[in-house]
Residue, then its C-alpha position, 0 to 999 in steps of 0.5 A: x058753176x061760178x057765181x061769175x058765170x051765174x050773174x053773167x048769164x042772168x044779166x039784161x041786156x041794157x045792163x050787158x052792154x053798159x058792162x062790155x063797153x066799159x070792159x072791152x075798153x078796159x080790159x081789150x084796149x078798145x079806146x073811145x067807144x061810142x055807145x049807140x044802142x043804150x039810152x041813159x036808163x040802160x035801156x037797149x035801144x034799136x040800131x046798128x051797131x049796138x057802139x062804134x069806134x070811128x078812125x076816119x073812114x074806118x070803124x070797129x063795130x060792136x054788137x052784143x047779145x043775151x039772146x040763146x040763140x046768139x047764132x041767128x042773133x050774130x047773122x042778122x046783126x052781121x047782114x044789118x051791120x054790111x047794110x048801114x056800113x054801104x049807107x055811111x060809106x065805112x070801112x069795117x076795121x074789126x067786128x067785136x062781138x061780144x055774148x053772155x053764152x059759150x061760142x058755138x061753131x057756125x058751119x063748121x067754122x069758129x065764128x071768127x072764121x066765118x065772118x072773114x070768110x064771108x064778109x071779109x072783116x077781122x072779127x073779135x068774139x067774146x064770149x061768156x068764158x073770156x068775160x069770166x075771166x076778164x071779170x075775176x081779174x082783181x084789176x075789174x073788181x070794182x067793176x064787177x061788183x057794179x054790175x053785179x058779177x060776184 
């Protein structure tokens, strides 16, 4: 096992999701991020979406997760996400979802599948193979070295 993956997989979750906005805005191309669920001490905070991309009345949403059971993790933070979207009166664009875990099938389904099929949203998964290899590029080093992924 990589020490990448080791790191990735013992990292908390305040930690991670300083770590995936930063990536994801580097790395995926997901400019202007707007992080909602972490305080200045990178304590994760309650609320939905853990960071947000606002166009107009559009947003991409991200959740991220160390939880194990990322699968129950993803259902609630999906079900949450359609409540406070109806609330604000948004169109979700893209849902990104981004674990420290290798992806799993849900129903038979890859969970991009199973999040259009059900909500109707294009969905973005990351999991811990994509950040790993994210990560390893030479272009994040520095970044990986901060967050502690040798």
């Amino acid at each position: 096992m990589s020490k990448t993956i080791e790191e990735l997989e013992k990292i908390g979750p305040g930690k991670f999701q300083e770590l995936c906005d930063e990536l994801l805005s580097d790395e995926y191309g997901y400019k202007g991020i707007l992080p909602l669920g972490i305080n200045k001490k990178s304590k994760t905070i309650p609320g939905t979406p853990d960071s947000i991309i606002f166009q107009g009345k559009e947003a991409t949403v991200f959740e991220y997760t160390t939880d194990k059971d990322f699968i129950g993790k993803l259902k609630k933070d999906l079900e949450k996400v359609k409540e406070e979207v109806v609330k604000q009166r948004m169109t979700i664009k893209r849902f990104v979802f981004s674990i420290n875990r290798e992806r799993k099938k849900i129903e038979n389904k890859t969970p991009e599948e199973y999040i259009r099929e059900k909500y109707g949203w294009e969905a973005h998964i990351i999991d811990l193979k994509s950040l790993k290899n994210a990560l390893e590029r030479s272009r994040n080093f520095n970044l990986r070295r901060r967050f502690s992924c040798k």
